[in-house]
N, C-alpha and C positions, 0 to 999 in steps of 0.2 A: 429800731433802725438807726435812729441818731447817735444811740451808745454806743454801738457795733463802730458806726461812723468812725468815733471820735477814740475809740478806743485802737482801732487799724490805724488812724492816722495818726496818733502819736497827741490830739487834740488841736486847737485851733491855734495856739501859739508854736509849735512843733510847725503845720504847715507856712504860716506866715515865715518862721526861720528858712525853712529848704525854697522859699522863691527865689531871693537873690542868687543863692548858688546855683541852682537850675536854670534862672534867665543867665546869670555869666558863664555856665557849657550850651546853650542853646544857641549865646551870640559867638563865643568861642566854635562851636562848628559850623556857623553860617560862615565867617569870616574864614577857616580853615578850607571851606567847599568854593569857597569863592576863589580864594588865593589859587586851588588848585585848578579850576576851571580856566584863569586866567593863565596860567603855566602850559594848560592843554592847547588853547585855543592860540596864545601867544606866535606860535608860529605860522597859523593858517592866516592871521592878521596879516601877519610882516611881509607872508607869500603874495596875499592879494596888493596891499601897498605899494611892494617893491614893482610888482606888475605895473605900474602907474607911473615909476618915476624912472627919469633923466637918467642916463649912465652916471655922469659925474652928482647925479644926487645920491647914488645909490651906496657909494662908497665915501662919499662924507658927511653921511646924515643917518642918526640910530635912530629916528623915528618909524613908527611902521606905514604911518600916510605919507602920501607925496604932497610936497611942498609945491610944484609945477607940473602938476597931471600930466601926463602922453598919453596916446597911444600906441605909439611908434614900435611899441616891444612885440605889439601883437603880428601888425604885418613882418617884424621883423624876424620875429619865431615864425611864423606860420611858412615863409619862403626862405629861410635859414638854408635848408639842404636843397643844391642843385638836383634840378632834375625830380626830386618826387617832394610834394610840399607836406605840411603836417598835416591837411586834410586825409591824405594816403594811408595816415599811420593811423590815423582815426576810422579808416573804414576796415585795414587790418585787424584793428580791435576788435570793431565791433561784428566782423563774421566769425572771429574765435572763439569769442564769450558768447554770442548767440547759439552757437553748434555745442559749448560749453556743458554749457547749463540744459540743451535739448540732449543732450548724452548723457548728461547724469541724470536726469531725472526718469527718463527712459531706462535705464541699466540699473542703477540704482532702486527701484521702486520696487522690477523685477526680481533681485537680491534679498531685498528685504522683505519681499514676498512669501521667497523659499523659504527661508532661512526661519520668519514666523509663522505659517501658519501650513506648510508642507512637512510630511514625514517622507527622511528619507535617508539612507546608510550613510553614516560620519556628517551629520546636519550639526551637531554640538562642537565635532574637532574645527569643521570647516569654519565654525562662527569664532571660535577662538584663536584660528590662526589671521581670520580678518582682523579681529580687533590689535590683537600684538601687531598687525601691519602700521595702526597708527600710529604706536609707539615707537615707530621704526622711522630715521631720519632720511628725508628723501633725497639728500645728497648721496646716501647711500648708494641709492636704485638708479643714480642718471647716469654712471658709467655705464653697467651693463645696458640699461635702455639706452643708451647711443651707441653701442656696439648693434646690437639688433635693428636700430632704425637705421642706419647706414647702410647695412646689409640688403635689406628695403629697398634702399634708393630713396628714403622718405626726407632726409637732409636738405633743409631748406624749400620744405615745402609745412603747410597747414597740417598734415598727418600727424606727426608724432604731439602734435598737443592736443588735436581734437579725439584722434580712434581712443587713446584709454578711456574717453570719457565712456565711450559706446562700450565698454567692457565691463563696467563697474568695480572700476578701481579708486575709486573716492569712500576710502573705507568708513569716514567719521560720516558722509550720508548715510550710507546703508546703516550704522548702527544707529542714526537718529531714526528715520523710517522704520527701521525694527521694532524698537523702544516704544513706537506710537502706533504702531499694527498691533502690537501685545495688550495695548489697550482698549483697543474695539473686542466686545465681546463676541466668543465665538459661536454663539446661538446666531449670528446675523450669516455667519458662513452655513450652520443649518438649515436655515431659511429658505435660502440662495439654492442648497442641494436640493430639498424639496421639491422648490420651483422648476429643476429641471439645471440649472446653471452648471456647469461642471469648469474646474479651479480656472479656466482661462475668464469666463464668462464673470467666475465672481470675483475675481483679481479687478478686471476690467469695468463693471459696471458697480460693482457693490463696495468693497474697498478702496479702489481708487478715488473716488469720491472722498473716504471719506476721512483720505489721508491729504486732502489736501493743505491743510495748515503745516504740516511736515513739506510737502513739498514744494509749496511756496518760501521756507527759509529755506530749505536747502537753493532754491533755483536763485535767492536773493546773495546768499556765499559763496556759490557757486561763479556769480557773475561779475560780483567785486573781484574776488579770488583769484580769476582768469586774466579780468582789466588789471589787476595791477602788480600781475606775476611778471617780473623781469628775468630771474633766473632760466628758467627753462625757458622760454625765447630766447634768450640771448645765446643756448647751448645752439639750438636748433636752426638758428636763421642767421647767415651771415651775407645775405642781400638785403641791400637797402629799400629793395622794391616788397620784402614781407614784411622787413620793420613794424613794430607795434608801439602805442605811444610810449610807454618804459622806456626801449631801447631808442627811441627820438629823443625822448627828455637826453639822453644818456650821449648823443651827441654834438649837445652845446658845449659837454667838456670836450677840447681839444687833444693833442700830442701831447701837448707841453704844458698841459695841467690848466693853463688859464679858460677860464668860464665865464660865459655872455650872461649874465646873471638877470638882465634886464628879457629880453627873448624867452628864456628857461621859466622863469617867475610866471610870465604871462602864457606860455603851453602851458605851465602846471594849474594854471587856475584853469583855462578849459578842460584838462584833462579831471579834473575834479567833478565839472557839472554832469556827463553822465552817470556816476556813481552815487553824487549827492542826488540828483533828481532820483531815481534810478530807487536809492533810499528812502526819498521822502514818500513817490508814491507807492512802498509796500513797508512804509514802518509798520503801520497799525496789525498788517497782517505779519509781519516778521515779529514782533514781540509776543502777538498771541499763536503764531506757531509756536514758539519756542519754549514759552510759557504749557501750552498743550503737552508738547514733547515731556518737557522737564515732570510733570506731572503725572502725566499717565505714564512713564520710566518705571 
């Protein structure tokens, strides 16, 4: 064994040579990982900082802490807009994303249901014209979707962003759900027939179960996804009474281009803690969905 050793590695003065240059790419990529993490995070610093300080600190100081702590920015953002406060724009969020995320994973699961584990005429064209829908840019689709929602009467109402959800038109779910139903073997859908189950019963009691680490990523992008979509709000809502935080943030810029930067900073820090919390309590399960997913694929 020790010849094998010494013979793969080139012998003991061979390995003594390759330390130096392996410890200097080991500290070379700690410091490259570092550098970059400070580049990522560099702006969520400067976001919370600025939240903190003084108007006239904030445009002559490139620090990202505050020299003279406030608070001022908070009450100041929060009753910025007469008449409806940020409180308002935070409870509009949070029925959108809630209805969100129960519509896709509702419609979606269903989808993916068919699609893996039912036979039934054009089941392969239909999966192929879903997935090309991802690749399809969605600016595409929002003219005609706002010709039809207008038609409706649904303009300026909650409708046009919640019903697609109830539709299953969140293509990149379904094909994650898909990807991770093809993975449970289908002797567990034999089982289920035997027992008497027929495809609603074992949709319902036997695979849903056991798709759940799929549907919990999906319901965690789902909820981000929604909280921090501005475009389509901003097509569908022009009362300040449906407003959502995006389109509140989007208020501190005035006519005439100048920005309350002080106000704005500190909405954006609260608009961040549902998301972050939101994230912390389903990392563990959003990384092993996804992990799941990507695997059983």
């Amino acid at each position: 064994m020790s010849e094998q050793t010494t013979l793969r590695g080139g012998g003991p003065s061979a390995v003594a040579g390759r330390r130096p240059g392996a410890q200097r790419r080991s500290l070379l990529w700690h410091v490259l990982v570092i550098v970059a993490v400070l580049v990522v995070v560099y702006p969520v610093v400067w976001m919370i900082g600025t939240s903190f300080k003084p108007a006239t600190e904030i445009v002559t100081s490139n620090r990202p802490w505050p020299l003279h702590g406030t608070l001022k920015n908070f009450s100041a953002g929060w009753g910025a807009n007469p008449g409806v406060t940020f409180g308002h724009f935070f409870m509009n969020s949070l029925i959108i994303s809630v209805l969100a995320v129960a519509g896709t994973l509702l419609s979606c699961s269903l989808a993916a249901y068919a699609f893996s584990r039912l036979s039934f005429p054009g089941r392969s064209a239909l999966f192929g014209v879903m997935v090309v829908t991802i690749l399809m840019p969605y600016h595409v689709l929002i003219v005609p979707q706002y010709a039809i929602f207008k038609t409706f009467g649904w303009i300026n109402t909650d409708l046009p962003v919640v019903v697609p959800k109830f539709l299953a038109t969140e293509a990149f779910f379904i094909f994650l759900m898909v990807q991770f139903m093809r993975g449970i073997p289908r002797e567990i859908d034999d089982a289920a027939r035997v027992d008497g189950c027929g495809p609603y019963r074992t949709f319902l009691w036997v695979l849903l179960p056991l798709t759940r680490p799929a549907l919990i990523t999906s319901a965690i992008f789902a909820f981000i996804w929604t909280w921090n979509d501005f475009f389509t709000q901003l097509v569908y809502f022009n009362n300040a009474s449906k407003f959502t935080v995006p389109i509140g943030l989007s208020l501190f810029v005035d006519q005439t281009g100048m920005t309350s930067y002080g106000p704005m900073m500190a909405m954006s820090v609260l608009a961040l803690l549902p998301v972050f919390l939101f994230f912390l309590a389903f990392q563990r399960l959003l990384v092993g969905g996804a992990t799941s997913s990507g695997l059983k694929g």
